[in-house]
C-alpha positions in Angstrom: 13.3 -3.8 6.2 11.3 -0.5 5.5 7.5 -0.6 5.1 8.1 -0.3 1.0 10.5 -3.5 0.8 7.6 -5.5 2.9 4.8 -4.6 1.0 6.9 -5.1 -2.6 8.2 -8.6 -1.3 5.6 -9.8 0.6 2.2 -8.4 -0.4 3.0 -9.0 -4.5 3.8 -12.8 -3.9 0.5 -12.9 -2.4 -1.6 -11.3 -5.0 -0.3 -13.4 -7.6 -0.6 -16.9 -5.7 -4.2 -15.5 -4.6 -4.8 -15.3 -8.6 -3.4 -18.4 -9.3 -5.8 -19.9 -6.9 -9.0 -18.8 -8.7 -7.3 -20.2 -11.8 -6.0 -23.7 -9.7 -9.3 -24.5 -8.5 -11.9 -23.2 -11.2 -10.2 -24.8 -14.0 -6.7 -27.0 -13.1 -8.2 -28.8 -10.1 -11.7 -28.1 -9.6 -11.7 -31.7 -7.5 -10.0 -30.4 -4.8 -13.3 -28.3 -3.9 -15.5 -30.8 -2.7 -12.3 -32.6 -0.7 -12.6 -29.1 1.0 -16.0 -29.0 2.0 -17.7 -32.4 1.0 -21.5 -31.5 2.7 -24.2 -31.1 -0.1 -25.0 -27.3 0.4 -27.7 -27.5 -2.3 -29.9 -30.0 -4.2 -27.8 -29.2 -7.7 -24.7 -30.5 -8.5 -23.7 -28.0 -10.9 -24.8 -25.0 -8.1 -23.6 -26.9 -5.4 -19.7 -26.8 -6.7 -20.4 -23.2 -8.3 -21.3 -22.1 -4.8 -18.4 -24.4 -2.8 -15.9 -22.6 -5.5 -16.8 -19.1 -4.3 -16.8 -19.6 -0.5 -13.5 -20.9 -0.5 -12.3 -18.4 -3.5 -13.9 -15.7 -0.8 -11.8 -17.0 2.0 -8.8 -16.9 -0.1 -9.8 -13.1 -0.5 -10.4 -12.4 2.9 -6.8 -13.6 4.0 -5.0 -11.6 0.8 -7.4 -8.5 2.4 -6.1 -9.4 5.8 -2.2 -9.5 5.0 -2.4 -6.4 2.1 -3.9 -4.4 5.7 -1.2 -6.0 7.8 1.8 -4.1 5.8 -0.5 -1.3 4.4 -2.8 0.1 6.9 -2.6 3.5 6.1 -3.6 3.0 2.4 -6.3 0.3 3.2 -8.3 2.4 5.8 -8.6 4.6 2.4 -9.5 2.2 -0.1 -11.0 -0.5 1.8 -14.6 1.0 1.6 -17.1 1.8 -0.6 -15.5 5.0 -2.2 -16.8 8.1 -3.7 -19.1 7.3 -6.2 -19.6 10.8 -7.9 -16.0 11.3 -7.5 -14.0 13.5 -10.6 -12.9 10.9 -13.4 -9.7 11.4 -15.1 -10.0 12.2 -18.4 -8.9 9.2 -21.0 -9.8 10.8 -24.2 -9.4 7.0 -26.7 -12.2 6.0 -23.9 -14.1 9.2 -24.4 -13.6 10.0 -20.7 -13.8 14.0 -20.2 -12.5 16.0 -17.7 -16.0 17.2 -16.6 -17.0 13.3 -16.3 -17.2 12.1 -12.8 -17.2 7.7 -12.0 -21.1 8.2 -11.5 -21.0 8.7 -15.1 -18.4 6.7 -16.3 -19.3 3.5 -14.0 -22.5 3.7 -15.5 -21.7 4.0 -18.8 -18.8 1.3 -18.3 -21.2 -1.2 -16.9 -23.9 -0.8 -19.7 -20.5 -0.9 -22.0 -19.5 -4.2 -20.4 -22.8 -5.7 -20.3 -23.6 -5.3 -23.8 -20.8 -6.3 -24.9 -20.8 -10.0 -22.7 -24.3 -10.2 -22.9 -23.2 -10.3 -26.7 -20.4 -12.8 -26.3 -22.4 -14.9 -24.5 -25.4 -14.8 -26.4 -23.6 -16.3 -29.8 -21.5 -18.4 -27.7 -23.0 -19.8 -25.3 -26.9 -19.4 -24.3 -28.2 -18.9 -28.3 -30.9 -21.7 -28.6 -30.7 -23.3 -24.8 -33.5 -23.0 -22.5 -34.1 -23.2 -18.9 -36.4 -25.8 -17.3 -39.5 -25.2 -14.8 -38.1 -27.4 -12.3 -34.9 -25.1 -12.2 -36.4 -21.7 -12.4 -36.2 -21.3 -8.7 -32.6 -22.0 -8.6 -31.7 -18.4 -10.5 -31.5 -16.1 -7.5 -28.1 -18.2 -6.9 -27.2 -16.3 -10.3 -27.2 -13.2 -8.4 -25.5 -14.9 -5.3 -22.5 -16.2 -7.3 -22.1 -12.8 -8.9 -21.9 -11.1 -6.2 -19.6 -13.7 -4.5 -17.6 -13.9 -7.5 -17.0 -10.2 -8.0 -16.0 -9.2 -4.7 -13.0 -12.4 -4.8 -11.9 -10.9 -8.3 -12.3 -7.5 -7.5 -10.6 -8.0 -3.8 -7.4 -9.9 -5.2 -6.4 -8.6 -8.5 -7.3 -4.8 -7.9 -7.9 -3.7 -4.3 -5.2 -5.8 -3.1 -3.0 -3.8 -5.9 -4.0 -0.8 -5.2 -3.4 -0.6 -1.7 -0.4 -2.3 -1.8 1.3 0.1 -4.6 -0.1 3.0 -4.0 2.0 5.5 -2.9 5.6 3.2 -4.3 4.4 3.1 -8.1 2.8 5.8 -10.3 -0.9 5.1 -10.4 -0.5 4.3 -14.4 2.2 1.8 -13.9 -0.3 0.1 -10.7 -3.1 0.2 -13.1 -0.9 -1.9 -15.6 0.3 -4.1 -13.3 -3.4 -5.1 -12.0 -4.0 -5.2 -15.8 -1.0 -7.9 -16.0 -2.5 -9.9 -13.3 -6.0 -10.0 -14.2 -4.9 -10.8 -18.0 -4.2 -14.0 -17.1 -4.1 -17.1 -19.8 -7.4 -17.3 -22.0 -6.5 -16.5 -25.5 -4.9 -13.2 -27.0 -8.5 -11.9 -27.1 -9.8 -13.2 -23.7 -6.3 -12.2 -22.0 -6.4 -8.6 -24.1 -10.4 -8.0 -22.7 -9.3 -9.4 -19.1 -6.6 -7.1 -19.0 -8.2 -4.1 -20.3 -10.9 -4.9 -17.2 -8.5 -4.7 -15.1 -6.8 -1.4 -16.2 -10.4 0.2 -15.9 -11.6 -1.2 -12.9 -7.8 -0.4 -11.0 -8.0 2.5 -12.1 -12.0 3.0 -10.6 -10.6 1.6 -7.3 -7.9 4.1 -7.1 -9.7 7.4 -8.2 -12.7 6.8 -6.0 -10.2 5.4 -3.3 -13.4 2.3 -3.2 -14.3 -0.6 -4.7 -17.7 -0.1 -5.2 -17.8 0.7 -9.2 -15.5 -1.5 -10.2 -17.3 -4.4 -7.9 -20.7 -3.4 -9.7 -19.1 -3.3 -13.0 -18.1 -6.6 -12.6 -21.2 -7.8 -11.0 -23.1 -6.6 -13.8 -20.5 -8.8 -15.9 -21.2 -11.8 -13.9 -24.6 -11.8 -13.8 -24.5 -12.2 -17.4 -21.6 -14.8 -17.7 -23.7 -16.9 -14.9 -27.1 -16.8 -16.5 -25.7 -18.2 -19.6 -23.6 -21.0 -17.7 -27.2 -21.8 -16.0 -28.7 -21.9 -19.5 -26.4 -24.6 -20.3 -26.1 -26.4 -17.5 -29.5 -27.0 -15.9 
């Protein structure tokens, strides 16, 4: 079995169970979590399982990492770093995207874009009229934590996982669509349409600046939002 055949048959399977994992135990069996690691890691019930969900969602990353490397070595030790950031941007002119633009530009712009727009969602959906008490305030620096966390398992599994594993068997657009598919994964048409869009984008990032560090910040910046919001309502 050549090097394609093992990277199609094996690595693929393992994306998509990886997904399914950060769907089975953030929403299907969230239980299963503290059966996994049952210490109190902080005074909070609602941070504690928030934080318990991302270290073994991390792990879960870590081994998709690990096997993705395995049968693609070559194309990890290019993608499995931070990346050019200033690198040249291909132009995607329904996005606005010029040929002169460069991801410095764009993954700024695409992060204020994103923001704005959650920050938005979120807003009306979510955090409009909640407050945060005194007694929690100190708790907020886990916001930033579980973003980070969170978009580095997301980011890891449904794109850089992709990427390194099709690059070089698929046409770039066609990988970019197929992390698209695999991110877009069941939320409603709209969620599933925005989700999938994400992932196009942030593939596409990945792949162009062979590194994950724009489309980790743009989904960071996401997060951090998303998060702050769930702590409004929650604490």
């Amino acid at each position: 079995m050549n090097t394609t055949s093992k990277r199609l048959i094996f690595v693929l399977p393992i994306i998509i169970l990886g997904t399914l994992s950060l769907l089975y135990f953030g929403a299907l069996a969230p239980d299963v979590i503290p059966s996994v690691i049952s210490a109190s890691l902080i005074g909070n019930d609602f941070v504690d399982a928030k934080l318990k969900y991302q270290i073994v969602t991390f792990v879960i990353a870590l081994l998709v990492l690990a096997i993705t490397y395995a049968l693609a070595s070559q194309n990890a030790r290019r993608f499995y770093k931070l990346g050019n950031l200033n690198a040249p941007a291909e132009p995607i002119n329904w996005l606005g995207v010029k040929p002169s633009d460069t991801w410095k530009t764009v993954g700024r712009s695409f992060a204020l874009i994103v923001s704005l727009a959650t920050g938005a969602f979120i807003y009306f959906n979510v955090a409009r009229g909640q407050s945060l008490e005194l007694e929690h305030v100190d708790l907020l620096p886990f916001i930033l934590v579980l973003s980070a966390m969170s978009a580095f398992t997301e980011e890891a599994i449904t794109r850089l996982s992709v990427v390194t594993a099709l690059d070089g068997i698929l046409s770039r657009p066609v990988i970019y669509i197929v992390s698209a598919l695999i991110f877009g994964v069941p939320g409603g048409i709209l969620g599933s349409l925005m989700a999938g869009f994400l992932g196009w984008l942030l593939a596409k990032a990945i792949a162009e600046t062979e590194g994950m560090f724009w489309a980790w910040f743009i989904h960071f910046t996401q997060d951090v939002i998303i998060f702050t919001g769930l702590f409004l309502v929650a604490l």
